[in-house]
C-alpha positions in Angstrom: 45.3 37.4 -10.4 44.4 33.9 -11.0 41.0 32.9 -10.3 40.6 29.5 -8.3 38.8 26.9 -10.4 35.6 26.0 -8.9 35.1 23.0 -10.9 38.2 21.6 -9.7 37.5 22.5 -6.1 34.1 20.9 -6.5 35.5 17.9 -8.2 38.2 17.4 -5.4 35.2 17.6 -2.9 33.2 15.0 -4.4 36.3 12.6 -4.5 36.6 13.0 -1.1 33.6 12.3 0.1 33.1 9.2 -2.1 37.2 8.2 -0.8 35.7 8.5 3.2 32.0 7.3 2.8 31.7 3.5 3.4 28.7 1.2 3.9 28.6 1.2 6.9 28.0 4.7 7.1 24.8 4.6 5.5 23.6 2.0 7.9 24.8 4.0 10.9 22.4 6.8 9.1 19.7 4.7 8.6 20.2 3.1 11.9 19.9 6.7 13.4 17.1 7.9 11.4 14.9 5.3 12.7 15.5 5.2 16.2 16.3 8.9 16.8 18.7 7.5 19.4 22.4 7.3 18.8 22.7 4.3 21.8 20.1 2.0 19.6 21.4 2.8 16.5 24.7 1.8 17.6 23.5 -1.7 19.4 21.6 -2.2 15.8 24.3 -2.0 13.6 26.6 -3.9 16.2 29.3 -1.3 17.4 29.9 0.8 20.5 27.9 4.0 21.5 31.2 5.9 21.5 32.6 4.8 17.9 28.9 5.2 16.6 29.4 8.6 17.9 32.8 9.6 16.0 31.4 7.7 13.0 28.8 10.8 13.0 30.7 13.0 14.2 33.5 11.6 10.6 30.2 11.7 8.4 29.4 15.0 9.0 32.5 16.2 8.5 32.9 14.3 4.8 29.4 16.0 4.0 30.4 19.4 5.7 27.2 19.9 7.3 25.4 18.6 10.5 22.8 15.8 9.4 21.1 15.9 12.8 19.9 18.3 15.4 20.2 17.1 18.9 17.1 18.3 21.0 15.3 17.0 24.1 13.2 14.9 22.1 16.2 13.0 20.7 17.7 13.4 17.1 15.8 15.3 14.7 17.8 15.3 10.3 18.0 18.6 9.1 16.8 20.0 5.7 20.1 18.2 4.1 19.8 15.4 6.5 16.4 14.4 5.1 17.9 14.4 1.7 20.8 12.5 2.7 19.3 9.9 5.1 16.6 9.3 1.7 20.0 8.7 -0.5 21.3 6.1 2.3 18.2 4.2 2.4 17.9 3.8 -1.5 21.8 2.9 -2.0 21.6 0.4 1.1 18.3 -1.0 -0.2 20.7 -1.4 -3.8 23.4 -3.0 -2.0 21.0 -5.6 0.0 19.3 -6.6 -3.4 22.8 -6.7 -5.2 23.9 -9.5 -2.7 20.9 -11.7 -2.2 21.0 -11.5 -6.1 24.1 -12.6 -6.2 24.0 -15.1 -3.5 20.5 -16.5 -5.3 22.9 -16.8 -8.7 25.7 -18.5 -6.8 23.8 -21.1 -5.6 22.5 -21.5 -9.1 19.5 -19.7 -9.2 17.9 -16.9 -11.8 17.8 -13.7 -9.8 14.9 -12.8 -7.2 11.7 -10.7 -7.5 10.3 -9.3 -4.7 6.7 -7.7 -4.3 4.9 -5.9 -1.9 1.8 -6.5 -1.4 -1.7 -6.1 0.3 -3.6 -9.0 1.9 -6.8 -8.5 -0.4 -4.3 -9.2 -3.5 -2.8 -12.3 -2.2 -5.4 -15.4 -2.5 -6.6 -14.6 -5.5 -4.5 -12.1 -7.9 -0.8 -12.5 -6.2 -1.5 -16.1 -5.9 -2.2 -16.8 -9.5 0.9 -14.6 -10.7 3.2 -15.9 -7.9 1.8 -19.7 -8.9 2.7 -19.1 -13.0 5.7 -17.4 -12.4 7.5 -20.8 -10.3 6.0 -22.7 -13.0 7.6 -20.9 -15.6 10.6 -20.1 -13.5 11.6 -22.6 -10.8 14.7 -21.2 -10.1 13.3 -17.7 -9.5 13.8 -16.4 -5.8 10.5 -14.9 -5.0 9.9 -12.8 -2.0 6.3 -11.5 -0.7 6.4 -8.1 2.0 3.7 -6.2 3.1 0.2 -6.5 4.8 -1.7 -3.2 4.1 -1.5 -0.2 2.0 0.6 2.2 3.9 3.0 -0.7 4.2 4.0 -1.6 0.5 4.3 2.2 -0.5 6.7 2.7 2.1 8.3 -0.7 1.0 8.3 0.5 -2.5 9.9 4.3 -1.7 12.8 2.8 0.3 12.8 0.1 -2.7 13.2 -2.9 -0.6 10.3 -4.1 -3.4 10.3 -4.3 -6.6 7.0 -3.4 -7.4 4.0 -3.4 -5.2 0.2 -4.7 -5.3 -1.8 -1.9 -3.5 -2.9 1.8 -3.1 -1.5 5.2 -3.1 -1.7 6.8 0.6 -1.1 10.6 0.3 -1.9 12.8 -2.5 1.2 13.5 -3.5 2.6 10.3 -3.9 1.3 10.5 -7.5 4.6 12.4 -8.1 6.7 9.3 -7.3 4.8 6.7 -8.1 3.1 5.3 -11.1 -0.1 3.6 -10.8 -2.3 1.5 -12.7 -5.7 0.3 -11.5 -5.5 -3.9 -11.7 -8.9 -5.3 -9.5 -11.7 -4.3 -7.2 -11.0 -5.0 -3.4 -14.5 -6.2 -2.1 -15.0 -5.4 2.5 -17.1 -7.3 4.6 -17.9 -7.2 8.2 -16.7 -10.3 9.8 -17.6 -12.1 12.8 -17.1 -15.8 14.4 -19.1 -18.2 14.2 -20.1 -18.7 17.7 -20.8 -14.6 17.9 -24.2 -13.7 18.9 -24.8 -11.7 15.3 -24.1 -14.4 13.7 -27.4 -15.7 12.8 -29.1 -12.4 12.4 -30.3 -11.6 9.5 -30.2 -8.0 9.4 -28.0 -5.9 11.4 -27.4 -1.9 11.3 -23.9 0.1 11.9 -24.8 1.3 15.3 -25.9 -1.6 17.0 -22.6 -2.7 16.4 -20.4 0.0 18.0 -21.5 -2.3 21.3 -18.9 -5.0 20.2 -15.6 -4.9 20.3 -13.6 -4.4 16.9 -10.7 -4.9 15.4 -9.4 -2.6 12.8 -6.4 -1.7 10.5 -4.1 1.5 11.7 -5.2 4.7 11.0 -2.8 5.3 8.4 -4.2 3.0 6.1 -6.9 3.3 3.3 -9.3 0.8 4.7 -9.2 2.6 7.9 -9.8 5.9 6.8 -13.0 3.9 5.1 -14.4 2.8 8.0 -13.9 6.0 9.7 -15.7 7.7 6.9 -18.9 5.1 6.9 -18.6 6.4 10.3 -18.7 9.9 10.3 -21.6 9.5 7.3 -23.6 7.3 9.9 -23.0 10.1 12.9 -21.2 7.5 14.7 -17.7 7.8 16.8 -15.0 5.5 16.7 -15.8 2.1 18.4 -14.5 2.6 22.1 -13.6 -0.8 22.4 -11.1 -1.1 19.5 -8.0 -3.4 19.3 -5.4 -1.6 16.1 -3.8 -4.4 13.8 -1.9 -4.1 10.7 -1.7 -7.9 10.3 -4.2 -9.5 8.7 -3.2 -12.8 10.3 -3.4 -11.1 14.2 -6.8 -9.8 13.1 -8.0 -13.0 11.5 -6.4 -15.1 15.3 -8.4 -12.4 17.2 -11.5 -12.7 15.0 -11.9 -16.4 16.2 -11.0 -15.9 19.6 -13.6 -13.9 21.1 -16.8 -11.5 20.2 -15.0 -9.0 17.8 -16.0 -7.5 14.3 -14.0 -6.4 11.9 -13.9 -5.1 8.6 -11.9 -7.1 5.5 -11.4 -7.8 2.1 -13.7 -10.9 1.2 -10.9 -12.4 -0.5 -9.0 -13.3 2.9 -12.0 -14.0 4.7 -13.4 -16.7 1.4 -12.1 -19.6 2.8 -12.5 -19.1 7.1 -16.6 -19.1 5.9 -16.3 -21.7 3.6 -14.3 -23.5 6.8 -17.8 -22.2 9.1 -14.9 -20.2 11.5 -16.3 -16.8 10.7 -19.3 -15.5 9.1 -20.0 -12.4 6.9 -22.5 -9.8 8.5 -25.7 -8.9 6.0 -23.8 -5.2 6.1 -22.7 -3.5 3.3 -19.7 -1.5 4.0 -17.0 -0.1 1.9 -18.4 0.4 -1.4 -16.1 3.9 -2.3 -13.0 2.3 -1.5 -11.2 2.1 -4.8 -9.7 -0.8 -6.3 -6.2 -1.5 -5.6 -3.7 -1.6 -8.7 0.3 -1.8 -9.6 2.5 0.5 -7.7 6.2 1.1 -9.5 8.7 3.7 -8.9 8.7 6.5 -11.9 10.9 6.8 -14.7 12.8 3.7 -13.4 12.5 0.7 -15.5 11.8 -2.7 -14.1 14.2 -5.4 -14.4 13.2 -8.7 -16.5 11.9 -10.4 -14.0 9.6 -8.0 -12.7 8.4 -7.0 -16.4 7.4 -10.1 -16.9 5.4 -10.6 -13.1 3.9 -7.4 -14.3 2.4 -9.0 -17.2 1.1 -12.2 -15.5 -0.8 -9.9 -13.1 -2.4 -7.7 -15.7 -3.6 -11.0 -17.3 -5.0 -12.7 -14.7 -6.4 -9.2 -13.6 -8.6 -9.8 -16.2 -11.2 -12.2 -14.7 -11.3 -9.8 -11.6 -12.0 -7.0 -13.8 -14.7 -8.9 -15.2 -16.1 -10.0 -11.9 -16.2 -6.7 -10.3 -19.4 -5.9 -12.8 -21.1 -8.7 -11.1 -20.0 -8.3 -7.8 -23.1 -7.6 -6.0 -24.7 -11.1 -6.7 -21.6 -13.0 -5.4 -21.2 -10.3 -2.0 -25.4 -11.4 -1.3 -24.2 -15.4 -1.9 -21.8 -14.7 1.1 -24.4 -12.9 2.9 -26.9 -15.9 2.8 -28.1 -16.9 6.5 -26.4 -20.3 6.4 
C-alpha cells in the first residue's frame, strides 16, 4: 500500500498558508494582541468589527489552530498564539522599515537609522554620535525612540529600532540580546529652585518622603533603584508619588510645584546651569550600573548602524574616562550656590 508522503503534505501546507496570509493579517494580530479587544483592534486597523471577526476566524483557519482564547477578561494568545503574534510583530516591524527606507531613497536620501534610547544617553553620548553621523551623512534619515530602559528593549525585541542605548531589564534577556557596557549613568535628587530644600545644605532620605515625588514606572531600572535605597534606608514608598516615564513630563512637573525626583545628571546639567532646578547634597544611586549598547543576537547590523555603533564606542571614550573622576564633578553640582 502506498504510504502518503509527508513532506509533500507538509510542503502543500506551507504553500497555503503563505498563498492566504496577507499583511493585513499580521496587523489585525498585532492589533488584537495589544488591545485584547477584537472591537478596538478592528477601529485600529480601520475595518468593521464583523470583518475583523471573519478575518480571525480565516487566520485561524490558514494556521489550523485557535491563536486566542476568549474568556471574561477579554482575549488571551495561546501557547502557538504567543509564538505567532511574536512572528507578526517582527515581519510587520520589517515591512514598516522596508517602506520608510524606501520612501527615504526615493526622495533621494541614503537609508535611515533608527535608535532607541534612554534620556541619560541623549545630551551627551547620543548627541555627539547623532551630531557626527549628519555631518558625515546629511542625507541619512535618523530616528530617535524611547525614554527609559524598559522602553528601548521592548523597542529593540519588536525591532522597531535598530539598536538601542540603555539597559537590560529581566535576567533572561541576556539570551536575546547582546550587550556591551558604553558609559556610567550618574542620579541626582532634583528639586526647583523656589523649593524650600533648596538652600539646605545637608538633607537625609527620610526627611524627604514628606514631599511629593516624581518617579520613573516600576518597571524600569532606575525605579527599582530608588526602591532599593529605600528598602536599605527602612523607608516605604513615598505616599505622595506622581509615575512618569517621560523625562520631559517629569522635568514640566519638577518646575511646577514642590516635587523631588531622582535623574540622570546629564538631563538635569543644563536646567541648574539655567538656576530652574537645583541638585540636593544627596547621594543616591551609586549601584546602578552603567548603561551600554543593546543589539539583537546573531543578527548583523546594517551599514548604517555599524558605523553609529562605532561613533558611540568612540566618543564613549571620554565618559569612560570621566566616570574615574566622577565624584569631584557630582560635589561641583552639589555646591550651595
Amino acid at each position: 500500500m502506498h504510504k502518503p508522503d509527508r513532506s509533500m503534505n507538509h510542503q502543500t501546507s506551507v504553500v497555503a498558508l503563505v498563498n492566504r496570509l496577507r499583511f493585513k493579517h499580521l496587523a489585525l494580530l498585532v492589533a488584537l494582541d495589544d488591545a485584547r479587544n477584537v472591537h478596538q483592534a478592528a477601529d485600529a486597523i480601520n475595518v468593521a468589527q464583523p470583518s475583523a471577526s471573519r478575518m480571525l476566524s480565516d487566520i485561524e483557519e490558514a494556521f489550523g489552530f485557535r491563536l486566542f482564547e476568549r474568556n471574561a477578561r477579554g482575549m488571551q494568545p495561546t501557547a502557538l498564539g504567543v509564538v505567532t503574534l511574536a512572528y507578526a510583530r517582527r515581519a510587520l516591524a520589517e515591512l514598516t522599515r522596508f517602506a520608510e527606507d524606501l520612501d527615504v531613497k526615493r526622495r533621494g536620501g541614503h537609508g535611515q537609522l533608527t535608535v532607541g534610547a534612554i534620556m541619560g544617553a541623549a545630551p551627551d553620548l547620543l548627541a555627539q554620535a547623532v551630531a557626527t553621523l549628519k555631518t558625515e551623512r546629511p542625507l541619512l534619515h535618523v530616528r530617535i525612540l524611547g525614554e527609559t530602559s524598559d522602553q528601548v528593549v521592548q523597542l529593540l525585541h519588536r525591532r522597531e529600532v535598530d539598536l538601542a542605548l540603555g539597559r537590560l531589564t529581566t535576567p533572561l534577556q541576556h539570551n536575546d540580546f547582546s550587550f556591551e557596557p558604553i558609559a556610567r549613568e550618574t542620579l541626582v535628587l532634583a528639586v526647583r529652585a523656589r523649593h524650600p530644600l533648596a538652600r539646605r545644605e545637608q538633607v537625609t532620605l527620610a526627611e524627604l518622603m514628606d514631599w511629593p515625588w516624581v518617579a520613573q514606572p516600576i518597571t524600569s531600572p532606575a525605579r527599582e533603584l530608588f526602591e532599593g535605597e529605600l528598602a536599605r534606608a527602612g523607608l516605604g514608598t513615598p505616599a505622595n508619588l506622581t509615575e512618569s516615564a517621560s523625562i520631559f513630563a517629569t522635568l514640566q512637573l519638577l518646575e511646577s510645584f514642590d516635587a523631588v525626583a531622582m535623574l540622570p545628571e546629564s538631563v538635569v546639567r543644563d536646567h541648574v546651569r539655567g538656576k530652574l532646578l537645583v541638585v540636593l547634597p544627596l547621594e543616591i544611586g551609586k549601584s546602578l550600573p552603567g548603561y551600554g549598547l543593546l543589539t539583537r543576537k546573531n543578527e548583523p547590523l546594517a551599514e548604517p548602524a555599524e558605523h553609529f555603533v562605532g561613533l558611540l564606542r568612540r566618543f564613549s571614550q571620554p565618559f569612560k574616562m570621566d566616570d574615574i573622576a566622577h565624584d569631584g564633578s557630582h560635589a561641583a553640582m552639589l555646591a550651595p550656590h
